[in-house]
C-alpha positions as CSV (number, residue, x, y, z in Angstrom):
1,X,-18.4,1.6,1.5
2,X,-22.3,1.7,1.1
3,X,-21.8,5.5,0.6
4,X,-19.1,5.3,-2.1
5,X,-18.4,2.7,-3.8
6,X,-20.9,0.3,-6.1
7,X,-20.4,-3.2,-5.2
8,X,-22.1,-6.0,-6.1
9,X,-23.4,-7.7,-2.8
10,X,-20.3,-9.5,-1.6
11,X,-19.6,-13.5,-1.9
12,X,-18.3,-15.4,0.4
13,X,-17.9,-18.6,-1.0
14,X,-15.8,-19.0,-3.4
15,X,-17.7,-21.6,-5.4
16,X,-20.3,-18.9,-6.0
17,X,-18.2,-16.4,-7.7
18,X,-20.1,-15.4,-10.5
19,X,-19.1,-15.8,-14.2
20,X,-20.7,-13.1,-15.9
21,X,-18.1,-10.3,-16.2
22,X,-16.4,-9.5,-18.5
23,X,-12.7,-9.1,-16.8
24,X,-12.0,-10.0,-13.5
25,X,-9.3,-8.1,-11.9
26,X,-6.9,-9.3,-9.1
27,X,-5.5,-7.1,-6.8
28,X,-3.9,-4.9,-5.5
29,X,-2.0,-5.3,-2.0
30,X,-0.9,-8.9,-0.7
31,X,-2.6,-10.7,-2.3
32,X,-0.1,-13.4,-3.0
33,X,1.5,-12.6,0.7
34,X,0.7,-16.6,1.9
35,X,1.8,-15.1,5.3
36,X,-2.0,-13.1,5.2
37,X,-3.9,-15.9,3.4
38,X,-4.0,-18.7,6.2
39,X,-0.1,-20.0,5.2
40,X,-1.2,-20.9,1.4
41,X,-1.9,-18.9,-1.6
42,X,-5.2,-18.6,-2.3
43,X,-6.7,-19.7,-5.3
44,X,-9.0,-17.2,-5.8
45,X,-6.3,-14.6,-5.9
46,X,-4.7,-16.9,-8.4
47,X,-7.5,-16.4,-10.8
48,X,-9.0,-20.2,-9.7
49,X,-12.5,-19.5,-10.4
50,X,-14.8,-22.4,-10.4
51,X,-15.9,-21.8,-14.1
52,X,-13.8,-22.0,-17.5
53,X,-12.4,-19.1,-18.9
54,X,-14.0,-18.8,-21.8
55,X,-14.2,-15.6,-23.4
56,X,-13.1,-13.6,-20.3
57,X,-9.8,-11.9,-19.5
58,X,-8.1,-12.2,-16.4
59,X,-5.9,-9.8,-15.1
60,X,-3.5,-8.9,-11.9
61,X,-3.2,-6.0,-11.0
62,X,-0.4,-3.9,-8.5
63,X,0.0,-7.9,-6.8
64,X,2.3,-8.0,-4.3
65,X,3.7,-10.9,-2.2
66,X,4.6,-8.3,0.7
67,X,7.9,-8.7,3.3
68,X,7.4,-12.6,3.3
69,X,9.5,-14.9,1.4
70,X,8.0,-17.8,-1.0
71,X,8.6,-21.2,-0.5
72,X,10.3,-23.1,-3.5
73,X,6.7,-24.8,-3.7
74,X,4.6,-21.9,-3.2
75,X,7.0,-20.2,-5.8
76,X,6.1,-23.1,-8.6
77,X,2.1,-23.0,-7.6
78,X,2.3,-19.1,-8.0
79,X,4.2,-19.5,-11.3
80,X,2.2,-22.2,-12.5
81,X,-0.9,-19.6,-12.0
82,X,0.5,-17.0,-14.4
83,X,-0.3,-18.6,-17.5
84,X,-3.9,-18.2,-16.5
85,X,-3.8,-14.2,-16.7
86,X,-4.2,-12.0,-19.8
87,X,-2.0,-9.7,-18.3
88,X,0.3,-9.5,-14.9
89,X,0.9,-6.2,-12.9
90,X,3.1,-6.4,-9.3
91,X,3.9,-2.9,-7.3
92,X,7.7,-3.8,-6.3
93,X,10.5,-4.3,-9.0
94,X,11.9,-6.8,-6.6
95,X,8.7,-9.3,-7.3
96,X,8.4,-8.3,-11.0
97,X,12.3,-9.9,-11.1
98,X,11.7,-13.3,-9.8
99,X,8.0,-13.8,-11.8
100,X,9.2,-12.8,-15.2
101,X,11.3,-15.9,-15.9
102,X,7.9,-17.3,-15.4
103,X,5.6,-15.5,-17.3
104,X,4.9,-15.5,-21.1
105,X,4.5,-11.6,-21.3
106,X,6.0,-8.9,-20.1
107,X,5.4,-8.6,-16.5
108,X,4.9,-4.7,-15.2
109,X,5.6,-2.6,-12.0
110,X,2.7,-0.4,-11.9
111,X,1.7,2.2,-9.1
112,X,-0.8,1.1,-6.4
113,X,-4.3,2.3,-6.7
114,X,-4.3,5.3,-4.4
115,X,-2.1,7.0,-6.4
116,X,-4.5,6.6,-9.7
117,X,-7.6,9.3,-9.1
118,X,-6.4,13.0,-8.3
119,X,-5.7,14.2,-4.8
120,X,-9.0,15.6,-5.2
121,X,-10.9,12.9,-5.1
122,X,-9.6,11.7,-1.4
123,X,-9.8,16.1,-0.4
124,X,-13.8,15.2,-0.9
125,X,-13.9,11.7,1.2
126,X,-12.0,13.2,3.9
127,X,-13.5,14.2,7.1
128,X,-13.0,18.5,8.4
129,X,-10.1,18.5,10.5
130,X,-10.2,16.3,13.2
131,X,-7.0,17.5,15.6
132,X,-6.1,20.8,16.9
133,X,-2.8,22.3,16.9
134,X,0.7,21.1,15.1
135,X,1.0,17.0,15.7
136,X,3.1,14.6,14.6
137,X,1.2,11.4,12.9
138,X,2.1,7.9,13.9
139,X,0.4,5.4,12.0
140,X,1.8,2.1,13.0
141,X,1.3,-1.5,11.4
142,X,4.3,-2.9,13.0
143,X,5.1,-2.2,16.5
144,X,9.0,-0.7,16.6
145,X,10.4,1.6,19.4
146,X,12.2,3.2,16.7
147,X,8.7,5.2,15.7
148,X,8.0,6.6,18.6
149,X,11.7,7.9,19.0
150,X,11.4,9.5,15.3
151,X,8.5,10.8,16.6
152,X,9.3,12.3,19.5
153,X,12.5,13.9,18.0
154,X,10.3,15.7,14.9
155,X,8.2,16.7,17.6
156,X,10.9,18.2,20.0
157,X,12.0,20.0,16.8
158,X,8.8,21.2,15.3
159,X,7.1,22.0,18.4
160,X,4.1,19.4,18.4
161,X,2.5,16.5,19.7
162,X,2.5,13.2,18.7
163,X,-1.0,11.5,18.1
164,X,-0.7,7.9,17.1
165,X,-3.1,5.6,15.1
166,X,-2.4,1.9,15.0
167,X,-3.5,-1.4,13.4
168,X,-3.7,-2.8,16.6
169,X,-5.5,-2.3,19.8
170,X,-3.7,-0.2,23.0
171,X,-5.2,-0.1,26.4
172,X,-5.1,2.8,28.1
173,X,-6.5,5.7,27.6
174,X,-4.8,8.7,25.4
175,X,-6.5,11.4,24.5
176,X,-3.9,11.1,21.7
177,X,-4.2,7.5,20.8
178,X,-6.9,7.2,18.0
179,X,-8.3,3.8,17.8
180,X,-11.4,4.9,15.8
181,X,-10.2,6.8,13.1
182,X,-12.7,6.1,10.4
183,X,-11.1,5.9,6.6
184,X,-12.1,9.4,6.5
185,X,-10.6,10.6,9.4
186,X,-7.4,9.0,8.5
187,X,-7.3,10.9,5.2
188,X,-7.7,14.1,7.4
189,X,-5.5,13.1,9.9
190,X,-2.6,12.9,7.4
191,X,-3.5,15.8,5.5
192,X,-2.8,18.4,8.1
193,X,0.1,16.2,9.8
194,X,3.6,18.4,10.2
195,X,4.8,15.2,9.9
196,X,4.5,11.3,9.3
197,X,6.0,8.8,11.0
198,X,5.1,5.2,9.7
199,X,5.5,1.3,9.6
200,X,3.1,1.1,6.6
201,X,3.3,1.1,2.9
202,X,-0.3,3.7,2.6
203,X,0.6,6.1,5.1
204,X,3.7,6.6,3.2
205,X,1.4,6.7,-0.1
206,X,-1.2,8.9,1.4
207,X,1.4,11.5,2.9
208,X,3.2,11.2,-0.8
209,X,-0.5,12.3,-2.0
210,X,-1.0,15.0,0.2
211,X,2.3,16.2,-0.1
212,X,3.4,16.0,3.9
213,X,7.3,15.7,5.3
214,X,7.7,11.7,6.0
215,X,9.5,9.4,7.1
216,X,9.0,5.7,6.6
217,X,10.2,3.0,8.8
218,X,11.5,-0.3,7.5
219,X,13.7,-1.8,10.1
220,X,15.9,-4.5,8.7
221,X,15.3,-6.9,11.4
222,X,11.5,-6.9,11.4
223,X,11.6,-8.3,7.6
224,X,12.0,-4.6,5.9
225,X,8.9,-2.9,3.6
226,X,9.9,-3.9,0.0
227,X,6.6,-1.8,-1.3
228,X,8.2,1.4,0.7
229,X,11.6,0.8,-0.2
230,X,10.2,0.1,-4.2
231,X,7.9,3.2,-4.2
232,X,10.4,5.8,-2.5
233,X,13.1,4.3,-4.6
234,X,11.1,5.2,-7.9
235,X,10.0,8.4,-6.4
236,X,14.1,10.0,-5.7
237,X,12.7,9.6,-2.1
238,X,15.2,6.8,-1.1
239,X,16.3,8.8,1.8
240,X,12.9,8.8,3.3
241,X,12.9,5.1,4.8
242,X,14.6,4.8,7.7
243,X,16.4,1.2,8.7
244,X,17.2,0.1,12.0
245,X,17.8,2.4,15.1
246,X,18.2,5.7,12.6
247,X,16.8,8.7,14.7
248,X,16.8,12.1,12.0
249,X,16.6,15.4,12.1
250,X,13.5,16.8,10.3
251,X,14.1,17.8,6.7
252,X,11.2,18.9,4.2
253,X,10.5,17.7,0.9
254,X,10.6,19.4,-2.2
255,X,7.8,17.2,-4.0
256,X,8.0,19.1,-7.2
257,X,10.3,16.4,-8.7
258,X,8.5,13.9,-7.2
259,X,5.7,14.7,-8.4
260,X,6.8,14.7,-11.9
261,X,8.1,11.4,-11.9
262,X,4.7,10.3,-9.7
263,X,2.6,11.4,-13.1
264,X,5.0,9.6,-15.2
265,X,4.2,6.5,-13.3
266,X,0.6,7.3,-12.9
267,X,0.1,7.3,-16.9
268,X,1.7,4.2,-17.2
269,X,-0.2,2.3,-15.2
270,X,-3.0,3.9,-16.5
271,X,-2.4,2.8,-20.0
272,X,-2.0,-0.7,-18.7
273,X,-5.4,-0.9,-17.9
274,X,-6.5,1.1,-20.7
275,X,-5.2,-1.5,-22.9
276,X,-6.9,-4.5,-21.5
């Protein structure tokens, strides 16, 4: 972070957020995901600042409330927030649906920020190639036994390994367990994957990016991935998320359509914030 990004020196009480900037910018991921935010929503994330407005412009952008479900109370405190913002972005259609009756504007889907820069921009954070030989990439945020048979299948089929990074920690060693990928290695890791096999909504983005075979899985019973399902919808790549106990064969993509629609989407949510 020290190395590239320029941050103001970050506060951690929220009754010292400071009020001289111009726009403040909520977003992107869960924030309104009470499930992640100690059971509530937070209020910062709801543009709650401890200052009046004034002159500033608040705005959300690529919000998402994640798998969980709103209460009917939560619902009305998240509703009740809009009418603070300047202008609302969420990443899935599915959220955009139920906030619109609520908001005064029009309320947009826009792309989350990964996709924004170039591919060329992540090619110069990543880190040289990290992993020998064809592998198959886990990258798990969920713990399903229906990754690990996806896996295992691509890999009978390809020829490789499987070499798994999780969210969580696995005792035991594996020489093929990473639990210290740095956000560069990751990068690398997915770039020269045959394959990715995933529970989570930025390993699908980053193989998208990179342009790697995927599959994404969203089991039904573990509350689904409505930012995969959203994403791969818009993309034509519907066939990419796998539900329940659905073992494939390996199929490549042909991400020249993809990416056309991917650009289309990318300049619209460009001009979203251009137009702030």
């Amino acid at each position: 972070m020290r190395k590239y990004l320029a941050l103001t020196p970050p506060v951690r009480d929220p009754r010292r957020i400071p009020d001289f900037f111009d726009t403040y910018v909520i977003g992107s991921d869960q924030v309104w995901n009470p499930g992640i935010t100690a059971g509530c929503l937070d209020q910062v994330f709801l543009a709650g600042f401890p200052f009046g407005k004034g002159g500033r412009k608040y705005v959300s952008y690529a919000a998402s409330v994640g798998d969980g479900e709103l209460s009917r109370g939560q619902l009305e405190t998240l509703a009740s927030a809009l009418c603070r913002f300047d202008a609302v972005s969420v990443r899935e259609e599915s959220v955009a649906g139920m906030l619109q009756p609520y908001s005064a504007g029009p309320l947009r889907t826009v792309l989350d920020p990964v996709f924004l820069p170039g591919r060329e921009v992540w090619e110069a954070v990543e880190s040289p190639r990290t992993m020998k030989g064809k592998y198959i990439l886990v990258y798990l945020v969920k713990k399903t036994e229906t990754v690990e048979k996806v896996a295992r299948r691509i890999a009978e089929q390809l020829g490789a390994k499987v070499v798994m990074v999780s969210s969580f920690l696995v005792y035991g060693d594996s020489r093929d367990y990473i639990q210290t990928a740095s956000p560069a290695d990751f990068l690398s890791l997915v770039r020269y994957a045959e394959c990715v096999v995933s529970t989570s909504f930025h390993g699908t983005a980053f193989s998208v990016i990179y342009g790697r075979p995927f599959y994404s899985v969203c089991p039904e019973r573990e509350g689904g991935n409505t930012r995969v399902v959203s994403l791969l919808g818009e993309l034509g790549l519907a066939g990419r998320c796998i539900m329940d106990d659905t073992v494939p064969d390996f199929l490549p993509i042909d991400y020249g359509p993809v990416y056309l629609r991917l650009e289309e989407m990318r300049r619209e949510s460009c001009v979203f914030l251009e137009r702030l």
